[in-house]
N, CA, C and O atoms as CSV, one atom per row, in Angstrom:
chain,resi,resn,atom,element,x,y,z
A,1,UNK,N,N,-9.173,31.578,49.222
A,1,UNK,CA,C,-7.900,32.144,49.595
A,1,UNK,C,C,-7.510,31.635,50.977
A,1,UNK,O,O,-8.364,31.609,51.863
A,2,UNK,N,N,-6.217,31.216,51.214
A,2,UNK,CA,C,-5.797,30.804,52.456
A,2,UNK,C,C,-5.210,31.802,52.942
A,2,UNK,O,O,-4.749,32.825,52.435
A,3,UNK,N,N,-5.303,31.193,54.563
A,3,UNK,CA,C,-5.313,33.238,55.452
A,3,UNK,C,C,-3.841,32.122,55.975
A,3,UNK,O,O,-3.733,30.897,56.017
A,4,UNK,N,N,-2.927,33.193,56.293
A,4,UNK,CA,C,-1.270,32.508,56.723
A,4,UNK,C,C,-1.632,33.606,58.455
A,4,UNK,O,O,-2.691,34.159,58.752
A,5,UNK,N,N,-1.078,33.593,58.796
A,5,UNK,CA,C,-0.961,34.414,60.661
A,5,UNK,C,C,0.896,33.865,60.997
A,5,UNK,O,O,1.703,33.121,60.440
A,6,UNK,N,N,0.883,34.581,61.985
A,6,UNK,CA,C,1.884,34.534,62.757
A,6,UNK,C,C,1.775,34.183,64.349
A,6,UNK,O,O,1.134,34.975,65.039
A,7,UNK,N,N,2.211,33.339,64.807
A,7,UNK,CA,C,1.357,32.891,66.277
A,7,UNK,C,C,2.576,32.343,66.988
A,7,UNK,O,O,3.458,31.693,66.427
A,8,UNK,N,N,2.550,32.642,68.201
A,8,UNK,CA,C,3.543,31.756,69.480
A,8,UNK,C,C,3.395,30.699,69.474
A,8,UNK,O,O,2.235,30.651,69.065
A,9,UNK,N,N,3.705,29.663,69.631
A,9,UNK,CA,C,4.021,28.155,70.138
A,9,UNK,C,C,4.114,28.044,71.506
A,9,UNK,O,O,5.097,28.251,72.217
A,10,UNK,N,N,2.971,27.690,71.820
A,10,UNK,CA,C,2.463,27.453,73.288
A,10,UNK,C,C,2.852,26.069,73.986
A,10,UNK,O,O,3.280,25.941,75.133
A,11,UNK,N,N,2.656,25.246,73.223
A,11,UNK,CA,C,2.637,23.529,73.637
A,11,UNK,C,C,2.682,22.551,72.729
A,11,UNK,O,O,1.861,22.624,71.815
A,12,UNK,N,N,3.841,21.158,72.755
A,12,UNK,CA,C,3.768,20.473,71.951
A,12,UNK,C,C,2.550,19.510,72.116
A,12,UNK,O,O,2.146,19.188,73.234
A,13,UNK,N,N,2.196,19.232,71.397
A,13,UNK,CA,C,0.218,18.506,72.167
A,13,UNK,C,C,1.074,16.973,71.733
A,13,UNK,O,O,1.109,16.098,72.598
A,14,UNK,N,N,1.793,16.696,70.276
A,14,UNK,CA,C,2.017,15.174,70.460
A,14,UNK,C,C,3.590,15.291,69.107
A,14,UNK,O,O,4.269,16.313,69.003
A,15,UNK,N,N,3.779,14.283,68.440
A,15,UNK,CA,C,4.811,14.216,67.692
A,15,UNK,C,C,4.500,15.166,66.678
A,15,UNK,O,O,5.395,15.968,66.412
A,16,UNK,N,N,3.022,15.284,65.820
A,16,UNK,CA,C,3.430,16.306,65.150
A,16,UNK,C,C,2.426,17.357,64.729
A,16,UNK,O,O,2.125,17.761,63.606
A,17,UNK,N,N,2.000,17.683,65.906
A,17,UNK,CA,C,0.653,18.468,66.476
A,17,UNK,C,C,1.782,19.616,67.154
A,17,UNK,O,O,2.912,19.200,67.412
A,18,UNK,N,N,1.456,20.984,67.415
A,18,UNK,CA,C,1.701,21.928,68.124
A,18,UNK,C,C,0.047,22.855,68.406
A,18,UNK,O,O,-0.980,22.873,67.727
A,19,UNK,N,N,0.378,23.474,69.581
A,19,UNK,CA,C,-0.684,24.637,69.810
A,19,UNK,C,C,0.104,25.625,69.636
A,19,UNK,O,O,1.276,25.710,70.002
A,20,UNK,N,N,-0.719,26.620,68.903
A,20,UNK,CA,C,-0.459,28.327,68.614
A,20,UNK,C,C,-1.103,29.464,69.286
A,20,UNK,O,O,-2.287,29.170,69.449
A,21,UNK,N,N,-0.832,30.676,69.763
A,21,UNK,CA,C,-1.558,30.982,70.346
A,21,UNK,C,C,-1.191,32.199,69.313
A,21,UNK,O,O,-0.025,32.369,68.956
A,22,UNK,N,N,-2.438,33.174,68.777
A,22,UNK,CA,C,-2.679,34.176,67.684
A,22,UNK,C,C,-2.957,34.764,68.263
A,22,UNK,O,O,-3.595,34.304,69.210
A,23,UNK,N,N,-2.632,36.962,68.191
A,23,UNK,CA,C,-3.103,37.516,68.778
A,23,UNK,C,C,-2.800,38.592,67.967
A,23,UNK,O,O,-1.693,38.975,67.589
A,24,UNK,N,N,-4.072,39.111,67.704
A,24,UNK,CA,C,-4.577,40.392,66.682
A,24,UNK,C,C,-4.827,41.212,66.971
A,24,UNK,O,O,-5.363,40.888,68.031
A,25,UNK,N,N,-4.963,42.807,66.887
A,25,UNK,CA,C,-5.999,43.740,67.672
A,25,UNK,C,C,-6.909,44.164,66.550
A,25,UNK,O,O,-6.783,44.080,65.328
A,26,UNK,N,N,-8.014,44.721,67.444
A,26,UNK,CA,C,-8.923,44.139,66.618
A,26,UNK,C,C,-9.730,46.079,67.217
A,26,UNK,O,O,-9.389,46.552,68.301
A,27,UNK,N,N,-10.683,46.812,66.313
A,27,UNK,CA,C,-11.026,47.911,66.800
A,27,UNK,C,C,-12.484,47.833,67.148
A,27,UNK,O,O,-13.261,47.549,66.236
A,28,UNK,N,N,-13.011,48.078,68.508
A,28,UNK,CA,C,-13.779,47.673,69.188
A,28,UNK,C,C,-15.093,49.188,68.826
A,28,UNK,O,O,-14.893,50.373,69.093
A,29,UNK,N,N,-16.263,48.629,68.216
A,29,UNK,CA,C,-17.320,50.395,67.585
A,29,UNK,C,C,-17.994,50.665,69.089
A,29,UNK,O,O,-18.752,51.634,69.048
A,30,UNK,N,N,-17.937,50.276,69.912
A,30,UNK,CA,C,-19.110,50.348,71.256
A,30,UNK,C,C,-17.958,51.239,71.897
A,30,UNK,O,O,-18.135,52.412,72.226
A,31,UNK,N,N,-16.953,50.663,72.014
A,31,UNK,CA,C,-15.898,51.254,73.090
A,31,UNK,C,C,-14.983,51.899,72.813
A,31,UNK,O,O,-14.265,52.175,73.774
A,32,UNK,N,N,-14.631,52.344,71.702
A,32,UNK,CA,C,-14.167,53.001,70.312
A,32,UNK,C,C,-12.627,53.008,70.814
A,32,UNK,O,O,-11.911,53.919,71.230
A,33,UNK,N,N,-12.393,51.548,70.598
A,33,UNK,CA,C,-11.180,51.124,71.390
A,33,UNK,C,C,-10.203,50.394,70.374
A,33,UNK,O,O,-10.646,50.125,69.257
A,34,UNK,N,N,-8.838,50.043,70.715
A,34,UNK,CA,C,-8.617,48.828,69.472
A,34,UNK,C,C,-8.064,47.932,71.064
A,34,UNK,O,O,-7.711,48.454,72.121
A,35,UNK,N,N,-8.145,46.714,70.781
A,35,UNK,CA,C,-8.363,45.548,72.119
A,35,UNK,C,C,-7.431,44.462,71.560
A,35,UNK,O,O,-7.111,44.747,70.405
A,36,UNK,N,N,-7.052,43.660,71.862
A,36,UNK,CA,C,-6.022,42.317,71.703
A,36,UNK,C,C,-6.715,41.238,71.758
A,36,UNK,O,O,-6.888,40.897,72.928
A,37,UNK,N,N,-7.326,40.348,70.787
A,37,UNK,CA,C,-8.190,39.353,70.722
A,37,UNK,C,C,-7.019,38.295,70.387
A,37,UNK,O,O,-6.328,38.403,69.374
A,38,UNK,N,N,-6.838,37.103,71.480
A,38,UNK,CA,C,-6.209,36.056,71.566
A,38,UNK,C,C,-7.156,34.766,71.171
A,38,UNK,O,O,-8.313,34.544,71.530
A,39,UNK,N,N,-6.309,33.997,70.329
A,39,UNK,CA,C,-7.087,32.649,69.529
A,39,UNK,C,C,-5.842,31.469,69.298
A,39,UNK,O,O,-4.747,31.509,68.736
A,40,UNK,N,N,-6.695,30.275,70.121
A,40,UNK,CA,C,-5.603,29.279,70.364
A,40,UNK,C,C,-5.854,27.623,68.966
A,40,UNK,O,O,-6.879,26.945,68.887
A,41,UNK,N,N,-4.921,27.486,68.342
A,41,UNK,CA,C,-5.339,26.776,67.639
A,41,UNK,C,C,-4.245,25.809,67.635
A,41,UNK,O,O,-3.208,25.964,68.279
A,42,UNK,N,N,-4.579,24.531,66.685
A,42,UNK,CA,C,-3.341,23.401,66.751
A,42,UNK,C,C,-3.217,23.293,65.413
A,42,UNK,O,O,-3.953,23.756,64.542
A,43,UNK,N,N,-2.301,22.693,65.318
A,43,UNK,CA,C,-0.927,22.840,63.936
A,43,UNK,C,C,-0.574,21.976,63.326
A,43,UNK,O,O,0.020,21.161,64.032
A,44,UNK,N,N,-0.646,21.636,62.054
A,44,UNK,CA,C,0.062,20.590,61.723
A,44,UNK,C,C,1.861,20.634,61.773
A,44,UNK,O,O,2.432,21.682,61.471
A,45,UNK,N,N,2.587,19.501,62.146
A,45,UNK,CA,C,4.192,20.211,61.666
A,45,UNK,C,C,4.422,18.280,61.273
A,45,UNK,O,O,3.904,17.174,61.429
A,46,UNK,N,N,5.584,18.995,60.684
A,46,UNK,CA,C,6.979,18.025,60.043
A,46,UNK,C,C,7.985,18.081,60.601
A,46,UNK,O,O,8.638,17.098,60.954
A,47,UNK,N,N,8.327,19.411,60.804
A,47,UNK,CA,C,9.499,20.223,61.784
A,47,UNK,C,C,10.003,19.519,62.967
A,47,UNK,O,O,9.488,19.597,64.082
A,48,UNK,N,N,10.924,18.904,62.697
A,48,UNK,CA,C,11.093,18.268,64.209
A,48,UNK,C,C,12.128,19.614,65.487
A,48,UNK,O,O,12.547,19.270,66.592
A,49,UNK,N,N,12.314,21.208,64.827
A,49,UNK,CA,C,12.972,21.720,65.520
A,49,UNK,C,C,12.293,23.151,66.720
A,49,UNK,O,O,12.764,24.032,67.439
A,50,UNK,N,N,10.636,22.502,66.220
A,50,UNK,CA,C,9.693,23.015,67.107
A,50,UNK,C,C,10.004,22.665,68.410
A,50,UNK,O,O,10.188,21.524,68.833
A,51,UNK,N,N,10.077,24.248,69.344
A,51,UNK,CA,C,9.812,24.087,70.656
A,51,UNK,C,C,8.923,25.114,71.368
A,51,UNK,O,O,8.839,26.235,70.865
A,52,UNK,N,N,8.231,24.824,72.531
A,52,UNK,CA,C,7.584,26.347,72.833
A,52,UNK,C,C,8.410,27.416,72.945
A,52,UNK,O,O,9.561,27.238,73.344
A,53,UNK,N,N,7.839,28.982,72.531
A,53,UNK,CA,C,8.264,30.152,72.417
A,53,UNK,C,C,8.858,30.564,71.155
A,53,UNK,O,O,9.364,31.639,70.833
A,54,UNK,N,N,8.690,29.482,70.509
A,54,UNK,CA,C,9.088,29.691,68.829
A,54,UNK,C,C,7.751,30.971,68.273
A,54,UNK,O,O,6.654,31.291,68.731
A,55,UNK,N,N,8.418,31.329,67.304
A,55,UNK,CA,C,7.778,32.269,66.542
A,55,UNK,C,C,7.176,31.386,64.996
A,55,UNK,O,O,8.045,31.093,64.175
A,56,UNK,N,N,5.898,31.059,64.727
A,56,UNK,CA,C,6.212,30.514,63.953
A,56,UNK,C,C,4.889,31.214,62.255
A,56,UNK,O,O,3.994,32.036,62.452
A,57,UNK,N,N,5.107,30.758,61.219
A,57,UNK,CA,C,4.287,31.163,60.119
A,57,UNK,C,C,3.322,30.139,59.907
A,57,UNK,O,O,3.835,29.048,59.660
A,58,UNK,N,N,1.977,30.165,59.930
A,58,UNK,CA,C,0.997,29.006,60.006
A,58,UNK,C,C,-0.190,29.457,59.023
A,58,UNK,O,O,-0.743,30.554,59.105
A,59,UNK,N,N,-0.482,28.549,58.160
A,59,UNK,CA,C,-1.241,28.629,56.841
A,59,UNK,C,C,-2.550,27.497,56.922
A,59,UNK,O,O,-2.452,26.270,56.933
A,60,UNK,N,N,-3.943,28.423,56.980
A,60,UNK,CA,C,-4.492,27.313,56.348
A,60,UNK,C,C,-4.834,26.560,55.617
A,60,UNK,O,O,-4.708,26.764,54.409
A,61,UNK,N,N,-5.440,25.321,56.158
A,61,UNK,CA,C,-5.259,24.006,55.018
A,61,UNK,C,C,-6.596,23.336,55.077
A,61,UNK,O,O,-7.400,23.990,55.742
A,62,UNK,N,N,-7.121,22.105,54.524
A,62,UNK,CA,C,-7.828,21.331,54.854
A,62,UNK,C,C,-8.018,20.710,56.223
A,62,UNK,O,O,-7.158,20.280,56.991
A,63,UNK,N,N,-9.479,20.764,56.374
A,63,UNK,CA,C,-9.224,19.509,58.132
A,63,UNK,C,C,-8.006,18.094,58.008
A,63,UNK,O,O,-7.876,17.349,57.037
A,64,UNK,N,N,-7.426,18.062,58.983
A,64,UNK,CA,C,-6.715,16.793,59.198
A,64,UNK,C,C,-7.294,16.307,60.327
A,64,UNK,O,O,-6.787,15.281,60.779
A,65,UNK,N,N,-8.636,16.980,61.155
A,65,UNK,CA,C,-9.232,15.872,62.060
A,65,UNK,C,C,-10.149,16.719,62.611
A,65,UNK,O,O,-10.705,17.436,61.779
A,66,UNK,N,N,-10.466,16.858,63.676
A,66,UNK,CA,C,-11.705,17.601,64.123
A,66,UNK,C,C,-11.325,18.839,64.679
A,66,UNK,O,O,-12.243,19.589,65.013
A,67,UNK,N,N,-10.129,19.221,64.853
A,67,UNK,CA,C,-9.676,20.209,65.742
A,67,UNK,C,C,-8.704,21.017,64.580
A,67,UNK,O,O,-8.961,22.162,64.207
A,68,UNK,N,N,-7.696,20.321,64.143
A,68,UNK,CA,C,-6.518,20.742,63.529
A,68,UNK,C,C,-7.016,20.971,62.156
A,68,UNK,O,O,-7.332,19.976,61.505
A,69,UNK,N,N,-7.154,22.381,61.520
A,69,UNK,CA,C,-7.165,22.742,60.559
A,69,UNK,C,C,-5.652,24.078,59.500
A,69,UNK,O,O,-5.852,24.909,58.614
A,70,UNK,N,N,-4.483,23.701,60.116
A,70,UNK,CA,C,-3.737,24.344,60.494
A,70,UNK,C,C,-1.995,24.196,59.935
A,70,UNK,O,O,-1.748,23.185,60.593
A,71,UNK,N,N,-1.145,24.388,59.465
A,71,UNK,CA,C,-0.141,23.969,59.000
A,71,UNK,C,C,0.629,24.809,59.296
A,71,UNK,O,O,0.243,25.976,59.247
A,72,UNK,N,N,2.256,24.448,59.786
A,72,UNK,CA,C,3.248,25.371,59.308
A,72,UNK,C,C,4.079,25.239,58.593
A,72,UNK,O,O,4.776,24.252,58.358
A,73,UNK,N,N,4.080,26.576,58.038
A,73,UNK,CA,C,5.261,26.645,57.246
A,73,UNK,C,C,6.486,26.879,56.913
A,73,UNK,O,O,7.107,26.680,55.869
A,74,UNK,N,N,6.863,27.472,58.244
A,74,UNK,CA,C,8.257,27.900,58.553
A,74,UNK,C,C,8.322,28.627,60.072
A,74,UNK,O,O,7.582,29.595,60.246
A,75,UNK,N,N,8.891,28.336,60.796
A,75,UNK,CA,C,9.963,28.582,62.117
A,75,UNK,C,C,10.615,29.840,61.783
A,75,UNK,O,O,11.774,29.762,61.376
A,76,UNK,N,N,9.906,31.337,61.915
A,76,UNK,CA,C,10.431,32.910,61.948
A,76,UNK,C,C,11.604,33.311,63.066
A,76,UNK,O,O,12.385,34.245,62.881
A,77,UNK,N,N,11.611,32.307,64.476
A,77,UNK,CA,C,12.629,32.634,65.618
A,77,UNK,C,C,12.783,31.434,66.509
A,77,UNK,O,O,11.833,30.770,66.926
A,78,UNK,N,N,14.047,31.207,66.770
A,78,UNK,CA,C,14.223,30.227,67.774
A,78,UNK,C,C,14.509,30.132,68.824
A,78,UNK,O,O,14.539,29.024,69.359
């Protein structure tokens, strides 16, 4: 099953690479807390109307290299 997220657009890294930055809360059993666990990943795109602060929908996929395991699929805010 492929997991989809919702993540900020932090940085264009090259033509069609982006970084995402994911942020979940997550409920902590020691500190009986719920906490904001941030996770930065890179993207595949096509999209040429990516810019940072976009809102975007990102699905995973197969590796496309050592880092980028990552796709989007659609631009939620511009």
């Amino acid at each position: 099953m492929k997991k989809n997220f919702i993540g900020l657009i932090t940085k264009l890294s090259s033509e069609k690479t982006v970084n995402i930055k994911i942020t979940k809360k997550i409920y902590h059993n020691k500190f009986l807390k719920i906490i904001k666990a941030t996770k930065n990943i890179k993207a595949h795109t096509l999209l040429k109307n990516c810019k940072p602060g976009d809102i975007a929908l990102v699905r995973q996929i197969k590796p496309m290299s050592k880092t980028k395991h990552w796709s989007i699929l659609k631009i939620l805010n511009n």
